[in-house]
N, CA and C of each residue as an Amber inpcrd file, in Angstrom:
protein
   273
  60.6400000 102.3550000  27.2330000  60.9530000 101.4150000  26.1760000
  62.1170000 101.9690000  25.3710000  63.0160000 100.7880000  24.9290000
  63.8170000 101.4350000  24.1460000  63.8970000 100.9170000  22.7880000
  65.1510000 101.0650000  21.8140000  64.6640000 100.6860000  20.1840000
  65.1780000  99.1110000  20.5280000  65.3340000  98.3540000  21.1940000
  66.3460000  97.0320000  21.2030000  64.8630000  96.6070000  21.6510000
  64.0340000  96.8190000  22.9480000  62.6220000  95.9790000  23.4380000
  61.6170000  96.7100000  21.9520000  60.9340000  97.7820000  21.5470000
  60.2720000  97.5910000  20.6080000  60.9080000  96.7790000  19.4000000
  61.9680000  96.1370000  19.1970000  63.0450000  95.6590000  17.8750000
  62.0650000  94.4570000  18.0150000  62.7720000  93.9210000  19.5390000
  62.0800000  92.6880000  19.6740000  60.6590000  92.3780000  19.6680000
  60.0270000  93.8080000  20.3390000  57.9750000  92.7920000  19.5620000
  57.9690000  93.2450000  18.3890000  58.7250000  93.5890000  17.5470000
  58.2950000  93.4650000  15.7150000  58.6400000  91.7770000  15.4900000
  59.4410000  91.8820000  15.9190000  60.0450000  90.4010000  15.4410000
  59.1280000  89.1420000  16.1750000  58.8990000  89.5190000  17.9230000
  57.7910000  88.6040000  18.0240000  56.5740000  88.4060000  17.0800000
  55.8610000  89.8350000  16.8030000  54.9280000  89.5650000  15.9830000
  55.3050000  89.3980000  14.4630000  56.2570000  89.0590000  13.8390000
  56.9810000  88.8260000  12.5810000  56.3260000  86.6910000  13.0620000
  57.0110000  86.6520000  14.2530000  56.8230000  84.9060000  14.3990000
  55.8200000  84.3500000  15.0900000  55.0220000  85.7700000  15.6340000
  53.4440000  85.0710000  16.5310000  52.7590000  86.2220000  16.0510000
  51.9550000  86.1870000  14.5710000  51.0880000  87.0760000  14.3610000
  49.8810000  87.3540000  15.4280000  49.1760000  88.4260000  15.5560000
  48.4210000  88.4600000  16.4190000  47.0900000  89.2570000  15.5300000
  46.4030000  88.5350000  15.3850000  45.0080000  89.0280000  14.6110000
  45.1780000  90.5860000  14.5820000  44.5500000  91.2180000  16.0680000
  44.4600000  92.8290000  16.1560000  46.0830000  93.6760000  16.0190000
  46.5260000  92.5220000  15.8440000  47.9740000  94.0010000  15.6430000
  48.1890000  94.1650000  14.2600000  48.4870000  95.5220000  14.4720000
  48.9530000  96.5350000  13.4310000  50.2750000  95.8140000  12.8660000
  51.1540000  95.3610000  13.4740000  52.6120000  94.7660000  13.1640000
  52.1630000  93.6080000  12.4480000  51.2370000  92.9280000  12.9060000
  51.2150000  91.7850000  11.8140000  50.8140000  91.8670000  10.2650000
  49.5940000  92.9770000  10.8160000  48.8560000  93.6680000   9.3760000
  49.8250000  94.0090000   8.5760000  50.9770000  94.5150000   8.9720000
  52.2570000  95.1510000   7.9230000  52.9650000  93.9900000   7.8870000
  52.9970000  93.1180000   7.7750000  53.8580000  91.6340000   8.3630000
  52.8530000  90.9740000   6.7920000  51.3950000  91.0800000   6.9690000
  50.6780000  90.0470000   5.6350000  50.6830000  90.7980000   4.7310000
  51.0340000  92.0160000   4.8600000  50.9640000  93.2360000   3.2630000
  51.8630000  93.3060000   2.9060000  52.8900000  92.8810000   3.5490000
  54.3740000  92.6320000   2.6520000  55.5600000  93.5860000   2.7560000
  56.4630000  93.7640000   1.9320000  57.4570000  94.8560000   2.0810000
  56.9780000  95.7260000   1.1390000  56.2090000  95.8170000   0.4190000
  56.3080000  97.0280000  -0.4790000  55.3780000  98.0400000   0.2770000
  54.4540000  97.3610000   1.2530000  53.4720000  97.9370000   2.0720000
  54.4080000  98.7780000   3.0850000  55.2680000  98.1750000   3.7760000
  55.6780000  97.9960000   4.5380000  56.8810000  99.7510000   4.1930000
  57.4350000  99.4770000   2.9010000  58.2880000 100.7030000   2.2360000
  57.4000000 102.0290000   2.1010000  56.2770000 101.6530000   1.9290000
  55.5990000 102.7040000   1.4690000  55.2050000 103.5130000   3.1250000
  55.0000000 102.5400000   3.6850000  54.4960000 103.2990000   5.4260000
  55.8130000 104.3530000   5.7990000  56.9570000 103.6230000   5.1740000
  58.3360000 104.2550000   5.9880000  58.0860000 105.7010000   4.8980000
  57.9760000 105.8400000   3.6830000  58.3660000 106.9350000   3.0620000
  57.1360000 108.1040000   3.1530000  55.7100000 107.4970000   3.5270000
  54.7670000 108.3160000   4.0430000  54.9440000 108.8700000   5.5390000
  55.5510000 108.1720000   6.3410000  56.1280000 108.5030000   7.6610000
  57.1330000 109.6490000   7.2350000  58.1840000 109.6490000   6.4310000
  59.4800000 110.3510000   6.2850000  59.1420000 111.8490000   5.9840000
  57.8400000 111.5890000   4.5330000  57.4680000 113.0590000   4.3870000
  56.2630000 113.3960000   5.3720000  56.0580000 113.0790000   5.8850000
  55.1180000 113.3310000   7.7610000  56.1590000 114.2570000   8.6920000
  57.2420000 113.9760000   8.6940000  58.3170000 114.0370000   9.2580000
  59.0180000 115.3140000   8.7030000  58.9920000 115.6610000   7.6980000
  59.5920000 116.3530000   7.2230000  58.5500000 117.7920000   7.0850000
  57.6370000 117.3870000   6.7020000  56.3530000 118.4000000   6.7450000
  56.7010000 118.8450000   8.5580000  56.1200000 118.2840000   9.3850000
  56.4500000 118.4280000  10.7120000  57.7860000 118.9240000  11.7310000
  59.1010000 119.0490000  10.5400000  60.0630000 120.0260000  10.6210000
  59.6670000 121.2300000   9.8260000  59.0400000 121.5240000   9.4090000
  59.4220000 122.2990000   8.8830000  58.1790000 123.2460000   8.7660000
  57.1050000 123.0150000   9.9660000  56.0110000 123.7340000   9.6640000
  54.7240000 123.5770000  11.1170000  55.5440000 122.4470000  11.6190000
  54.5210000 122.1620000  12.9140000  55.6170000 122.0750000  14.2260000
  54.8150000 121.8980000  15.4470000  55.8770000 122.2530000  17.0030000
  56.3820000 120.8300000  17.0710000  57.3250000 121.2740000  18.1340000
  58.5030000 120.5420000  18.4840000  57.6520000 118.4700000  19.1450000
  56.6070000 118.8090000  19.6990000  55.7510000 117.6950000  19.5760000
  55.2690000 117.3410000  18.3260000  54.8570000 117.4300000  17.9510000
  54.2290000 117.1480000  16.5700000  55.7430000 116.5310000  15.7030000
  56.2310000 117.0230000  15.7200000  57.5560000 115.8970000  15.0100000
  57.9320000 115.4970000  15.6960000  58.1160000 114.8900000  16.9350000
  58.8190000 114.2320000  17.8930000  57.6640000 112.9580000  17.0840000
  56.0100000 113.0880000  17.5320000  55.1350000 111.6130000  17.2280000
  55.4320000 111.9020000  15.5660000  55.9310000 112.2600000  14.7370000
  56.2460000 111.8580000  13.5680000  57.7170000 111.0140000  13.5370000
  58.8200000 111.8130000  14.1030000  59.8270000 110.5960000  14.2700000
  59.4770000 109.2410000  14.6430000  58.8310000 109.1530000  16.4960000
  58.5250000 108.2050000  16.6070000  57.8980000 106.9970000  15.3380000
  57.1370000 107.6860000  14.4470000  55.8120000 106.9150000  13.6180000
  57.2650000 106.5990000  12.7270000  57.9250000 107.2240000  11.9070000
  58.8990000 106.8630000  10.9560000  60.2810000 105.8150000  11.4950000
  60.8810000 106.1140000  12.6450000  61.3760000 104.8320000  13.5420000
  60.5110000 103.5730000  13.5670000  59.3470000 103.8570000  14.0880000
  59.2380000 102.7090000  14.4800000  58.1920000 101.5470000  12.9300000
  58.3290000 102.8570000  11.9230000  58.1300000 101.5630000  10.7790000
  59.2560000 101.4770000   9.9700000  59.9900000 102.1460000  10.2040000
  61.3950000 101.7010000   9.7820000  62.2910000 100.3970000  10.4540000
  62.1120000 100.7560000  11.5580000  62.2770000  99.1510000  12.3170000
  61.5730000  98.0650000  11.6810000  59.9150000  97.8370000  11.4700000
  59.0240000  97.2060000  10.9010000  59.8650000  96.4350000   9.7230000
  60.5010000  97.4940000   8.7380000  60.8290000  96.8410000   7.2730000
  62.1880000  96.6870000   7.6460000  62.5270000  96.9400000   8.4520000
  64.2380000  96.4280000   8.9950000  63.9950000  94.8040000   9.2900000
  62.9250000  94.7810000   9.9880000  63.2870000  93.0500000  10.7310000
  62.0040000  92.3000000   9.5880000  61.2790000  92.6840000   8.7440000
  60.8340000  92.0510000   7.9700000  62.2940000  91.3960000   6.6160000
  63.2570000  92.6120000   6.2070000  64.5380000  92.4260000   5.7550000
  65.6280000  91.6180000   6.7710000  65.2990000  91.0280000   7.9610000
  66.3450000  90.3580000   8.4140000  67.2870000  91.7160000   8.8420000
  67.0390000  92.4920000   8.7550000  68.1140000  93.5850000   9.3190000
  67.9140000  94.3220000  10.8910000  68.6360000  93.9590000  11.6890000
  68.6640000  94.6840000  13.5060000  69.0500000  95.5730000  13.4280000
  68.9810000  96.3740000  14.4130000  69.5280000  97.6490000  14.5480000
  71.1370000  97.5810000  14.7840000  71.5180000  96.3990000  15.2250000
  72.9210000  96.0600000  15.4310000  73.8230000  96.1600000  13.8790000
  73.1530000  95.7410000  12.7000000  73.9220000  95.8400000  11.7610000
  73.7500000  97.5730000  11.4220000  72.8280000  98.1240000  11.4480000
  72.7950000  99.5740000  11.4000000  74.1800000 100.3330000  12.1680000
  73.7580000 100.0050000  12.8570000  74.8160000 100.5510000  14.1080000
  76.4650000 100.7620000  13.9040000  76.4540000  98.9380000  13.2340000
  77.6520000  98.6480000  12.7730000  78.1590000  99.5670000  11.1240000
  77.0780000  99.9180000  10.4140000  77.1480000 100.4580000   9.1490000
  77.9630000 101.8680000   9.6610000  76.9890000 102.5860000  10.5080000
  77.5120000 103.8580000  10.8490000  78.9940000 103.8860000  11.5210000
  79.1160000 102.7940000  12.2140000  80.6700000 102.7590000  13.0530000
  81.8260000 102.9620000  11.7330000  81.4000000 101.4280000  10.6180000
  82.1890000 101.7710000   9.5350000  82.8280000 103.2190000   9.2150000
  81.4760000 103.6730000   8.6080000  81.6640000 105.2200000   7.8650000
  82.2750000 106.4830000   8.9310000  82.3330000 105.9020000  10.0650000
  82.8880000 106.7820000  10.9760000  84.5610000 106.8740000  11.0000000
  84.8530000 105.4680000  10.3690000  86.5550000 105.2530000  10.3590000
  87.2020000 106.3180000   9.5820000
């Protein structure tokens, strides 16, 4: 899988909630829910640099990507405008 096919089932389940998913659950709790998962992920992440193995922050990146994506396409934002942000700042 890559970040463009998981992009797209946030966004499916953004427009076909699905009772048992987790994506929708963050989909009816809103964005502030949704902010708060990304910044509990970030210091997960950061704890896990800086104190646990090279696995153990790899499934913390993963967890912080992929709810960062979550509040990306709940904001209308793709990874394509990301992408494009960084190209900018690269000029």
């Amino acid at each position: 899988m890559n970040i463009t096919d998981l992009f797209e089932i946030i966004q499916d389940r953004k427009i076909h909630p699905r009772e048992t998913s987790y994506t929708s659950a963050l989909y009816a709790a809103g964005v502030p829910r949704m902010a708060q998962k990304v910044g509990e992920e970030a210091t997960e992440t950061v704890v896990a640099a800086l104190s646990e193995n090279k696995q153990r922050l790899i499934e913390e990146i993963a967890d912080l990507t992929y709810h960062v994506l979550v509040l990306m396409a709940a904001q209308d934002i793709t990874p394509q405008d990301v992408l494009s942000e960084l190209e900018r700042r690269h000029r």
